[in-house]
C-alpha positions as CSV (number, residue, x, y, z in Angstrom):
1,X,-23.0,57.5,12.9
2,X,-21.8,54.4,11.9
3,X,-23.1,52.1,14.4
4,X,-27.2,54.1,13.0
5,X,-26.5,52.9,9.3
6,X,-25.8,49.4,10.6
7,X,-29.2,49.5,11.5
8,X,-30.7,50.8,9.0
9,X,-28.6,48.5,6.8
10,X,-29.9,45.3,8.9
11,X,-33.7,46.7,9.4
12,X,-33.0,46.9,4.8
13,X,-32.1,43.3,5.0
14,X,-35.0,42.6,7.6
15,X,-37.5,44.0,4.8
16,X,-35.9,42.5,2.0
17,X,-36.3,38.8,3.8
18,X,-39.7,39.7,4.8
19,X,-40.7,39.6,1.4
20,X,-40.9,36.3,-0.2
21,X,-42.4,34.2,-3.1
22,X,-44.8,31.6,-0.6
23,X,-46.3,32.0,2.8
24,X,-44.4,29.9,4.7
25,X,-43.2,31.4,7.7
26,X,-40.2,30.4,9.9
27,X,-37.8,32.2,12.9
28,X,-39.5,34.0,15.6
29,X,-41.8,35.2,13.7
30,X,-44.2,32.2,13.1
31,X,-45.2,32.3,17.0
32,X,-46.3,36.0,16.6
33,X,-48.2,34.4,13.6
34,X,-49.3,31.7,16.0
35,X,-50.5,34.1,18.5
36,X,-52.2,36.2,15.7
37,X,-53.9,33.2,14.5
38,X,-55.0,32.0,17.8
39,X,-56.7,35.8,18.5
40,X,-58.4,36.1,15.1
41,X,-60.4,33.0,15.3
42,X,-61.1,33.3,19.0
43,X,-63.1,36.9,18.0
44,X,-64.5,35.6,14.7
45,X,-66.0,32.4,16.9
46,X,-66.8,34.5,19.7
47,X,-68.9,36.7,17.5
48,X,-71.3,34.1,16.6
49,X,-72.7,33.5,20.1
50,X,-71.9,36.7,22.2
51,X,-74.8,38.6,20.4
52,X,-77.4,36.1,21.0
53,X,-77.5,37.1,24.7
54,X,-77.7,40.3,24.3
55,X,-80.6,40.2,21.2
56,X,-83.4,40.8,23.8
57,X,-82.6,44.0,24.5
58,X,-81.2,44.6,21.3
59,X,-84.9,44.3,19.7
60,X,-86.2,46.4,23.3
61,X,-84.4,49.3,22.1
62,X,-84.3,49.0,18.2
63,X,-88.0,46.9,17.8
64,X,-88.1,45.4,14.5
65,X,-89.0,41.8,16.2
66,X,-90.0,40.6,12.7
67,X,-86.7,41.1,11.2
68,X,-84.1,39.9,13.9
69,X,-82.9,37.1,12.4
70,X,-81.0,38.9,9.8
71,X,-78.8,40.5,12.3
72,X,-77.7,36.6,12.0
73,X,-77.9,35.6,9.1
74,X,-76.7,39.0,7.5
75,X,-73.4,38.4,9.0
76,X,-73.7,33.9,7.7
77,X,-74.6,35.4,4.1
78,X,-71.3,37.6,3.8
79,X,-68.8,35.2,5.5
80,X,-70.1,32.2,3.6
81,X,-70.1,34.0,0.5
82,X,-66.3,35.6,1.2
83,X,-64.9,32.8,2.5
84,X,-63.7,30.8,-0.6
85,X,-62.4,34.2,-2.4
86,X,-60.0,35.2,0.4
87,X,-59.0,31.6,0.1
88,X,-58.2,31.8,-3.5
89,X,-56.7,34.9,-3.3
90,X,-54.5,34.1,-0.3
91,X,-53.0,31.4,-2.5
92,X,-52.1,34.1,-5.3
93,X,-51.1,36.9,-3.6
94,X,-50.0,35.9,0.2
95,X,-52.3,35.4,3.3
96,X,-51.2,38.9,4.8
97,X,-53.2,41.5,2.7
98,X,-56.2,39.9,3.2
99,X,-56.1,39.2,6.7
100,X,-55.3,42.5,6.8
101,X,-58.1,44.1,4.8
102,X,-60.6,41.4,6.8
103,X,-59.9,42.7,9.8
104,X,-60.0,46.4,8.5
105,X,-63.7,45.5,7.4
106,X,-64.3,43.7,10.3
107,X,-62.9,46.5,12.2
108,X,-65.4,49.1,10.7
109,X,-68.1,46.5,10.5
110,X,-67.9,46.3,14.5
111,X,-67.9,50.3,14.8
112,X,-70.9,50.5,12.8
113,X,-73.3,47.5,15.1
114,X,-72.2,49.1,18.5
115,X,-73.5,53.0,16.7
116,X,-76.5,51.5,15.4
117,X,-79.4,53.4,15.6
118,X,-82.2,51.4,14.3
119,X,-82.5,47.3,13.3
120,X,-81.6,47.9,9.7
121,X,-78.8,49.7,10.4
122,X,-77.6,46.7,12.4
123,X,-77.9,44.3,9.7
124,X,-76.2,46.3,7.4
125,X,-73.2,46.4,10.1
126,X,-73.7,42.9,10.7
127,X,-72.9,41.8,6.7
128,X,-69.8,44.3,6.5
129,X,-68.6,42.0,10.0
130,X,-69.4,39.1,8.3
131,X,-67.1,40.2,4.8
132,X,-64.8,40.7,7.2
133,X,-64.9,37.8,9.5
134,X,-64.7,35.1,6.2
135,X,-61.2,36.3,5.9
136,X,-60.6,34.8,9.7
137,X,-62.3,31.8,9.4
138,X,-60.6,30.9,6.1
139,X,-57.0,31.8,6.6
140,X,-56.4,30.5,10.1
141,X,-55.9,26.6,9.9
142,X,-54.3,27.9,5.9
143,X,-51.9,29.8,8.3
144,X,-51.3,27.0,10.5
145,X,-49.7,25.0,7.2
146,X,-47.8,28.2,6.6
147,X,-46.0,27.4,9.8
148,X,-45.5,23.8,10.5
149,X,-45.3,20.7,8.8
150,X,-48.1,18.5,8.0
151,X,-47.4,15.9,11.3
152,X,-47.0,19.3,13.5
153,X,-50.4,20.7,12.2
154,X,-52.0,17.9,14.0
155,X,-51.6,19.2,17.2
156,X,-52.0,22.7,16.6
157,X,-55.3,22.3,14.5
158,X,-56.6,20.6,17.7
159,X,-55.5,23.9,19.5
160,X,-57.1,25.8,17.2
161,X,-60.8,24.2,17.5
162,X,-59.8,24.1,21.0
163,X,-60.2,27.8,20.6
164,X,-63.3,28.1,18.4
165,X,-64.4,25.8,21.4
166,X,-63.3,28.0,24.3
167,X,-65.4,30.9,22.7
168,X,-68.2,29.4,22.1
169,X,-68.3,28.9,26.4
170,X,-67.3,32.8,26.7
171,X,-70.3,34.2,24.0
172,X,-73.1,33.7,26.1
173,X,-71.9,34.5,29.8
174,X,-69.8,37.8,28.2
175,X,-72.9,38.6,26.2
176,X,-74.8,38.9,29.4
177,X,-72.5,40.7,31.3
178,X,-71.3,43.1,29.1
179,X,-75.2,43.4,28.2
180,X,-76.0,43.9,31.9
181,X,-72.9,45.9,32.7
182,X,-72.4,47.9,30.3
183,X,-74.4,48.1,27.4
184,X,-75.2,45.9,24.0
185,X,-73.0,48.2,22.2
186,X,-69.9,46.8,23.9
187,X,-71.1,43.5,22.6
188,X,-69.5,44.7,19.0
189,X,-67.1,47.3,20.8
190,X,-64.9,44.5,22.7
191,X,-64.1,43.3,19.5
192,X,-62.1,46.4,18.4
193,X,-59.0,46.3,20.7
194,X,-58.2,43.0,19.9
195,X,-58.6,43.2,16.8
196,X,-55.9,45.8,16.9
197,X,-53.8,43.8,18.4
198,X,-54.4,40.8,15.9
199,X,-54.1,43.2,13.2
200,X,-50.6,44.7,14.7
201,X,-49.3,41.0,14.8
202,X,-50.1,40.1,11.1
203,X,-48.8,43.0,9.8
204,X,-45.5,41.9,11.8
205,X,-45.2,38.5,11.4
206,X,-47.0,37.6,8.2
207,X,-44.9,37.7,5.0
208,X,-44.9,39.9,1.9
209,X,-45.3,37.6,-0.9
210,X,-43.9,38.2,-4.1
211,X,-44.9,36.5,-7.2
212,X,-43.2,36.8,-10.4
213,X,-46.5,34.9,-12.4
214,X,-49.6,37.3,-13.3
215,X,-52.5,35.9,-11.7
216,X,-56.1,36.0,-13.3
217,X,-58.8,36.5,-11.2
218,X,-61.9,34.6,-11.5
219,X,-64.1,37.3,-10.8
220,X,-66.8,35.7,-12.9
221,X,-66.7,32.3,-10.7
222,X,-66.6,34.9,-7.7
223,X,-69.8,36.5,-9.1
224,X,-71.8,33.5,-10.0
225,X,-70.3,31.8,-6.4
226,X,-72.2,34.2,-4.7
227,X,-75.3,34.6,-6.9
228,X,-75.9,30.6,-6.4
229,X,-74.8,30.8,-2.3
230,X,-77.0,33.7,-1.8
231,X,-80.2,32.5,-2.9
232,X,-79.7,29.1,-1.2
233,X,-79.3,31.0,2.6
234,X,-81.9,33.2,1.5
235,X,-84.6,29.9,0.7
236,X,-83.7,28.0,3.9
237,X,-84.0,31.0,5.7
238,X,-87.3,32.5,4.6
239,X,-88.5,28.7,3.9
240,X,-91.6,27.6,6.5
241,X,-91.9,31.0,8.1
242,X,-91.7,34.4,5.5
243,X,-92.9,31.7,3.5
244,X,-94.1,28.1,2.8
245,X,-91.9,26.0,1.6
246,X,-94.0,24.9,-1.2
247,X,-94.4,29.0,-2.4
248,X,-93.5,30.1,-5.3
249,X,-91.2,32.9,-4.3
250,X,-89.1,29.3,-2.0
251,X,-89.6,27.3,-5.9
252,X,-88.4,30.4,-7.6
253,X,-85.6,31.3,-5.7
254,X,-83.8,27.5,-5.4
255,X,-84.2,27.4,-9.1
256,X,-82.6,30.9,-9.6
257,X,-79.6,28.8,-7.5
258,X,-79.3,25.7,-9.4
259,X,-79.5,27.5,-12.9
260,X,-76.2,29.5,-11.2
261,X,-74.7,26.3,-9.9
262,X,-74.9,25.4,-13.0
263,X,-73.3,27.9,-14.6
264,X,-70.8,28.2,-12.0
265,X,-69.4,25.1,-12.6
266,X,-69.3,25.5,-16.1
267,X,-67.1,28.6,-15.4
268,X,-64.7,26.6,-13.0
269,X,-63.9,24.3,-15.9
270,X,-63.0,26.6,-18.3
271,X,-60.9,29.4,-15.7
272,X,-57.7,29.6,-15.5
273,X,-57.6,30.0,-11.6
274,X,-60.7,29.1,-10.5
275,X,-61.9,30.0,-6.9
276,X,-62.7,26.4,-6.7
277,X,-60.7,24.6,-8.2
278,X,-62.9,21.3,-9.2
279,X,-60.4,19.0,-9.7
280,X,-60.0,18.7,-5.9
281,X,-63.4,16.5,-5.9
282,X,-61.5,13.6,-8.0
283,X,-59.7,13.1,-5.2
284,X,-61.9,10.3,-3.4
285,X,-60.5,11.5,0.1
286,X,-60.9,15.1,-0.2
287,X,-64.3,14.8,-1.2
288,X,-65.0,11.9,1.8
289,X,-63.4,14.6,4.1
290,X,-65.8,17.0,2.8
291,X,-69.0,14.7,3.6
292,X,-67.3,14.1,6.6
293,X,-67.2,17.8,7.6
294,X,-70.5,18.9,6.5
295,X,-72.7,15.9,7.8
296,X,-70.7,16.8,11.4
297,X,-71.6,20.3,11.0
298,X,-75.2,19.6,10.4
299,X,-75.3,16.7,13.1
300,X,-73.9,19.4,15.9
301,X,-75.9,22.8,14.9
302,X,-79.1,20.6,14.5
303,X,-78.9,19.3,18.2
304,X,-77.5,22.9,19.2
305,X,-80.8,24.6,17.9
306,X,-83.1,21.5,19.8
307,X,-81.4,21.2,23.3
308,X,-81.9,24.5,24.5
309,X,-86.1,24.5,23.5
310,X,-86.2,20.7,25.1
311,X,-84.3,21.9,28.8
312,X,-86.8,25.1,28.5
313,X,-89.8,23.4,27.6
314,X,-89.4,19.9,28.9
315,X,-87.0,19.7,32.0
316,X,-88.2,23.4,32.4
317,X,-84.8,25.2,33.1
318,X,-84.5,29.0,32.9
319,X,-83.4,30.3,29.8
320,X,-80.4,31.9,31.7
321,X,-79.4,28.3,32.3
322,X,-80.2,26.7,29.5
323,X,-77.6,29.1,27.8
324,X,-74.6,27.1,29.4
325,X,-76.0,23.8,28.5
326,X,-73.6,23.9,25.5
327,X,-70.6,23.8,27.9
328,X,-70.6,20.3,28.2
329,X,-70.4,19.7,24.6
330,X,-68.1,22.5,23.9
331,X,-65.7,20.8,27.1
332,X,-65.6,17.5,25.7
333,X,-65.1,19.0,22.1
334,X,-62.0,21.3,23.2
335,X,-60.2,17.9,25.4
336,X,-60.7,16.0,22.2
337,X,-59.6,18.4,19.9
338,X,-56.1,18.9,21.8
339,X,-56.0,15.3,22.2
340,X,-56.9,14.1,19.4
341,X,-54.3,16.5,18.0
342,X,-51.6,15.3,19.8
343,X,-52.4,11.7,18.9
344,X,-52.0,12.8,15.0
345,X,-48.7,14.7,15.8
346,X,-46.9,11.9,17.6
347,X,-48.1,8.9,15.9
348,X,-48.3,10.7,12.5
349,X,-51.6,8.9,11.5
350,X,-55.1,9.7,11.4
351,X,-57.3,7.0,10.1
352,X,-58.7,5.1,13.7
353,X,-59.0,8.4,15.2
354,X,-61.6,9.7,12.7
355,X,-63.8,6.1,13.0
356,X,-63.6,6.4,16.6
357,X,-65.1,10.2,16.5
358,X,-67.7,9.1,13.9
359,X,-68.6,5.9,16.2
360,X,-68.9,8.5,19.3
361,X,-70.8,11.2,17.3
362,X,-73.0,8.1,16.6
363,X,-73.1,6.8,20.2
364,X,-74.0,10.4,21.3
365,X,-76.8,11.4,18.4
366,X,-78.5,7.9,19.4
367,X,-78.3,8.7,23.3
368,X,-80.1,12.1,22.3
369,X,-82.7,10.1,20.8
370,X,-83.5,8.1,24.2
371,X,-84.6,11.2,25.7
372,X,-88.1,11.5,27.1
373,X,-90.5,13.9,29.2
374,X,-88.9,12.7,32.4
375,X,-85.3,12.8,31.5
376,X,-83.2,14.0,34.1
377,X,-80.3,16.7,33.6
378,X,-77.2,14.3,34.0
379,X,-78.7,12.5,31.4
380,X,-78.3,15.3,28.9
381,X,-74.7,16.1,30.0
382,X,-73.8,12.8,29.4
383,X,-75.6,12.3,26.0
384,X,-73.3,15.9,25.2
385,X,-70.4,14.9,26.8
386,X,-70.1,11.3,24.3
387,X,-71.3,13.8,21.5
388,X,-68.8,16.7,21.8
389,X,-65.7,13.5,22.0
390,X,-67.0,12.5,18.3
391,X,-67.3,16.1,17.3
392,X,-63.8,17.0,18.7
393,X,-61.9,13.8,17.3
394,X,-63.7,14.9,13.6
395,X,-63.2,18.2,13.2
396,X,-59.4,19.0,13.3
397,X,-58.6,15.8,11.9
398,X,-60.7,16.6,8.8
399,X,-58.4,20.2,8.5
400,X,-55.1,17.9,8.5
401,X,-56.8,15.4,5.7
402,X,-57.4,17.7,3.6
403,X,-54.2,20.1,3.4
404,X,-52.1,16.5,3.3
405,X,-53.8,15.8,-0.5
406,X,-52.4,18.8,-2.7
407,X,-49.8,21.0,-3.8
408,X,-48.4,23.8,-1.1
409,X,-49.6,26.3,-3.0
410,X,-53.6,25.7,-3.3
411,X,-53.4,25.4,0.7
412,X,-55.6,28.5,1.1
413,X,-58.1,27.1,-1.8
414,X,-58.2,23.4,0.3
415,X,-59.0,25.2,3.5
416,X,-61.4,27.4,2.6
417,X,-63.3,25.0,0.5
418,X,-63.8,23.1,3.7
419,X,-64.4,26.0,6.0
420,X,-67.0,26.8,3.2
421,X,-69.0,23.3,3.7
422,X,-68.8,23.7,7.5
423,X,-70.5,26.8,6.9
424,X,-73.2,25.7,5.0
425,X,-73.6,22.5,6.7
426,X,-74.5,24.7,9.7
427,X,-76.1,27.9,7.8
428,X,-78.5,25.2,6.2
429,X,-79.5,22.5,8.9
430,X,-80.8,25.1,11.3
431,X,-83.5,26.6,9.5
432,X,-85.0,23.7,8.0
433,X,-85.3,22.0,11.1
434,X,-85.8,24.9,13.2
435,X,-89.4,24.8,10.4
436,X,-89.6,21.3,10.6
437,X,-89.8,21.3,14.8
438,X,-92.2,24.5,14.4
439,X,-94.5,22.4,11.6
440,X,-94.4,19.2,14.0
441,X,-95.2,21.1,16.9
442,X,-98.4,22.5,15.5
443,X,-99.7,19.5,14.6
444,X,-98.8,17.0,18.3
445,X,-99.9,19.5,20.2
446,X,-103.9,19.1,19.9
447,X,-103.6,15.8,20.1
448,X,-101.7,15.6,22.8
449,X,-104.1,17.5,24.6
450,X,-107.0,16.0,27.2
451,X,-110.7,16.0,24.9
452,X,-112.4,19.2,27.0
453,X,-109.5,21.4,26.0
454,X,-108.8,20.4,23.3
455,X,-112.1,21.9,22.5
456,X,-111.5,25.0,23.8
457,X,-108.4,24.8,21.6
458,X,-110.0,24.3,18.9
459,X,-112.3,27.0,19.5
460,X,-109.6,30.6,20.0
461,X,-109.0,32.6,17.1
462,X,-106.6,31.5,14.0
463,X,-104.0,34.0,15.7
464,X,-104.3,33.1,19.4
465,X,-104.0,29.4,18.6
466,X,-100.9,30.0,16.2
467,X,-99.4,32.0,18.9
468,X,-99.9,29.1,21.1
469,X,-98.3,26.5,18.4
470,X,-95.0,28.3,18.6
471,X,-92.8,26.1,20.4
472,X,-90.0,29.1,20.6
473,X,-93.2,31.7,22.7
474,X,-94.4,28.4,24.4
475,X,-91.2,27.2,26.3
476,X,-90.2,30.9,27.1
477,X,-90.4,31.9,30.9
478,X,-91.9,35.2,30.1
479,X,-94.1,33.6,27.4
480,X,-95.7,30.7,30.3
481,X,-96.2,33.6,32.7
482,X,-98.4,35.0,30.2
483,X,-99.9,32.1,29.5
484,X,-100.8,31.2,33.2
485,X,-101.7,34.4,33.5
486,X,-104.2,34.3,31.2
487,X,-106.1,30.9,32.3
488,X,-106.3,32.3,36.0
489,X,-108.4,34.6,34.7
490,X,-110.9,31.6,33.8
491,X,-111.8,31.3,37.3
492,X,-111.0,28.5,39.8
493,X,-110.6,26.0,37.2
494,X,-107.6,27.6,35.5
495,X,-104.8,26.3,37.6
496,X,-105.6,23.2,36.7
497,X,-106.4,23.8,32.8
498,X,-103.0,25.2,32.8
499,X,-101.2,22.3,34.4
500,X,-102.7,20.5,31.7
501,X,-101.8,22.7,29.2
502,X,-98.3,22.7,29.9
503,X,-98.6,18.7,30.4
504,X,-99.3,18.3,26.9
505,X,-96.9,20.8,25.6
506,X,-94.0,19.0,27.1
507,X,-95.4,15.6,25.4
508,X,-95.8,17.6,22.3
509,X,-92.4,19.3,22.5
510,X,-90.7,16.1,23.0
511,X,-92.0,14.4,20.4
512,X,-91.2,16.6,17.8
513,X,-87.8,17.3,19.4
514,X,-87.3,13.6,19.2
515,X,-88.2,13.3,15.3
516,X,-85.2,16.5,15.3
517,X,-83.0,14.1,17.2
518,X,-83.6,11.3,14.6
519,X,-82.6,13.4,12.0
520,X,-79.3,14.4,13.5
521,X,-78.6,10.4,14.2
522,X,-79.2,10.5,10.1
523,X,-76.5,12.7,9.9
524,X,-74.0,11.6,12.4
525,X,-73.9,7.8,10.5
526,X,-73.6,9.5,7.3
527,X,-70.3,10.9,8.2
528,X,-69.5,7.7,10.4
529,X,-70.0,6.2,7.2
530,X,-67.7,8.9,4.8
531,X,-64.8,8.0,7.6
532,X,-63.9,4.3,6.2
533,X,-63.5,6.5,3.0
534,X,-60.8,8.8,4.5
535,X,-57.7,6.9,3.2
536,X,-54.3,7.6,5.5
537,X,-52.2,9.0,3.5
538,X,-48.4,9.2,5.3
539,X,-47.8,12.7,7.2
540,X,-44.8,14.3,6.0
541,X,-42.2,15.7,8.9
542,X,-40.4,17.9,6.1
543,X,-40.3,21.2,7.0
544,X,-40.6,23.2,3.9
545,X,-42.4,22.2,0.4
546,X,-42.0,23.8,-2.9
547,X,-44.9,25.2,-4.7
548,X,-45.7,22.5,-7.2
549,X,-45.1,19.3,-4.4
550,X,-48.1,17.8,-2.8
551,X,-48.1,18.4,0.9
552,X,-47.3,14.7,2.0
553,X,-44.4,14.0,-0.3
């Protein structure tokens, strides 16, 4: 009897030091945390590229072709959108009930894709996954400050991207076989367990935080967040396909969002507790940092969205294999993330390392640039490989930066501010120039084209020669064998017509993939450029920080 209310007694005093006034976590516990981390960022990244595999038959069985792209950008909308207000929150009211209720929504969100029953459905699953996957991608790298000092985050931020890394090589191939295997549904299913088990660790390890000050919510900055990040996704998204981007409903809908940036930041100067809190933009290195961050982001997704249509179309891989022709980049980004990492943690300074990245994210956008009709495969790896280095010395750097510059407790804010612009840089580089390939496309290919057919060209139907102006149908295996197909059928001639054809849609497609590659150069020295901007500022080794001290004191 006595030796039972010794433990209860000691699992009392367990509960009472589990509740605490910040997030920091210490003991045993911080590993568990660790772990939790590492597993909810792995299924948040992983989530973005194993359903791209499996969208084929996804659309097979569903249809609604014309609407795919929302099963997307459903899920971009509602973790861009979320992403800042867990990170506000988190800094009010402890990390643990949001991670938590994000992985609750994510959990139901995940249930919901894998029972879908028609394409609408999906989407509708796919934004309830997304409001809960902004609570992962915010609150990891906040968590990693929770645990360790700012030299020690160093090395584990590089772990973490590491990770982001490593799934981004799993999505495709576990897409496919799970797709192949199994079904599409376990595409969203294979989430659930571990997220159970992520969600079993947090509620373990992650504190209870108590705070004695009432917090006001900025629900209005929340609201008019959203209304102005909305209709931006919504623009570059419909912009040079639902619609031109000279329409009125594209005019109308980025002046609906500046008139509630406006507004927004009108509200963030006046709130108590903002969800961004503005002042952070005064600080010269936090908002290099964030240059630095988004211009990287825009540089890797732009080259992401043109390599794969230039190895189809050009060096004329199978799509199958095209799909691992990120794993070079994603390689080179992982050993320079844990590297680079390491380098911050031992040395304590960060400064050379991010003008080296930027001068290797340089190198590697210019390399991309050199690439012609008759480029060989190495060539590409290599061009990847000196791109991912840049990419993988920037990124986790850029997480340290920016937690080093204020106060303990406006570490979730900091984080998911820049998680935010990594978002966006991504969310709105890929559409643009996914239309600006598209509109550049259409107009090389006639004249790339030998005189006689470029007659006949000229000649099909409005519909027929559209469909033929799609790079995206063009480069597809299934979409040539109709094609060839179709010029047989012109009698003996039509092999040769064909050869031609294709000829000129691989000058055409480089071309415009070139101008594509140009652009990501653009970005790549802009953030070179935001680096010499970066000031070092001295990595504390000081284990704990009270809530008003800035991280590097």
């Amino acid at each position: 009897m006595q030796n039972e209310r010794a433990e209860v007694a000691e699992r009392r005093r367990t509960a009472r030091r589990m509740v605490q006034t910040t997030n920091q976590i210490t003991g045993e516990r911080r590993w568990i945390a660790l772990a939790a981390v590492m597993i909810s960022m792995f299924f948040s990244a992983l989530d973005q590229t194993v359903v791209s595999t499996a969208m084929p038959v996804i659309i097979s069985e569903l249809k609604g072709f014309n609407v795919y792209a929302w099963v997307f950008s459903a899920y971009i909308l509602a973790s861009a959108v979320s992403v800042p207000i867990y990170g506000r929150l988190s800094d009010m009211y402890g990390r643990k009930p949001f991670y938590i209720f994000g992985l609750a929504v994510f959990l139901i969100g995940s249930a919901v894709s894998g029972m879908s029953t028609s394409i609408g459905m999906l989407i509708f699953a796919r934004a309830i996954q997304g409001l809960g996957a902004g609570a992962m991608m915010s609150m990891p790298r906040a968590t990693i400050g929770d645990i360790f000092n700012p030299r020690e985050r160093g090395r584990w931020m590089g772990l973490i991207m590491g990770v982001y890394g490593l799934a981004t090589i799993i999505g495709p191939a576990l897409g496919g076989w799970l797709t192949d295997s199994l079904s599409w549904r376990w595409v969203f299913y294979i989430n659930m367990p571990i997220a159970l088990i992520a969600l079993g660790m947090v509620i373990y390890a992650l504190p209870t935080v108590r705070t004695d000050h009432r917090h006001r919510i900025d629900w209005s900055g929340s609201i008019l967040l959203a209304a102005f990040l909305v209709p931006v996704l919504l623009g570059v998204t419909w912009g040079g396909s639902t619609y031109a981007w000279g329409s009125w409903q594209e005019i109308s809908v980025f002046a609906f969002s500046a008139v509630m940036l406006v507004l927004f930041i009108w509200n963030e100067r006046r709130a108590d507790e903002p969800i961004i809190a503005l002042e952070m933009f005064k600080n010269g290195t936090f908002t290099s940092a964030m240059i630095v961050t988004v211009m990287v982001a825009m540089a890797m997704f732009s080259s992401m969205l043109v390599l794969p249509i230039f190895v189809q179309g050009v060096l004329g891989m199978s799509a199958e294999n095209s799909g691992y022709l990120m794993t070079p980049l994603m390689l080179s980004f992982i050993v320079a993330s844990v590297i680079g990492g390491q380098i911050i943690t031992r040395t304590g300074k960060y400064r050379a390392l991010n003008i080296i990245g930027g001068v290797l994210l340089v190198l590697g956008s210019f390399l991309l640039t050199r690439l012609t009709a008759t480029s060989q495969w190495s060539t590409v790896i290599v061009d990847m490989v000196v791109m991912g280095l840049g990419i993988g010395s920037l990124m986790p750097s850029m997480g340290t930066v920016v937690q080093n510059l204020f106060p303990y407790r406006m570490l979730g804010t900091v984080n998911a501010t820049q998680q935010m612009g990594n978002t966006l840089g991504g969310a709105i580089a890929s559409p643009i120039l996914g239309s600006i390939l598209a509109t550049t496309f259409a107009k090389q290919l006639p004249l790339r084209l030998p005189a006689q057919l470029a007659k006949l060209f000229s000649a099909l139907p409005a519909a027929q020669r559209k469909a033929l102006e799609d790079p995206q149908g063009v480069v597809s295996v299934p979409g040539q064998n109709a094609l060839h197909h179709q010029f047989l059928t012109m009698g003996p001639r039509g092999e040769a017509i064909y050869q031609s054809f294709i000829h000129a849609v691989k000058l055409a497609l480089t071309s415009s993939v070139l101008e594509l590659f140009w652009v990501s150069l653009g970005f790549a020295i802009l953030a070179l450029i935001a680096t010499f901007a970066v000031r070092h500022v001295r990595l504390s080794q000081q284990e704990f920080f009270t809530e008003e001290s800035p991280a590097e004191s």
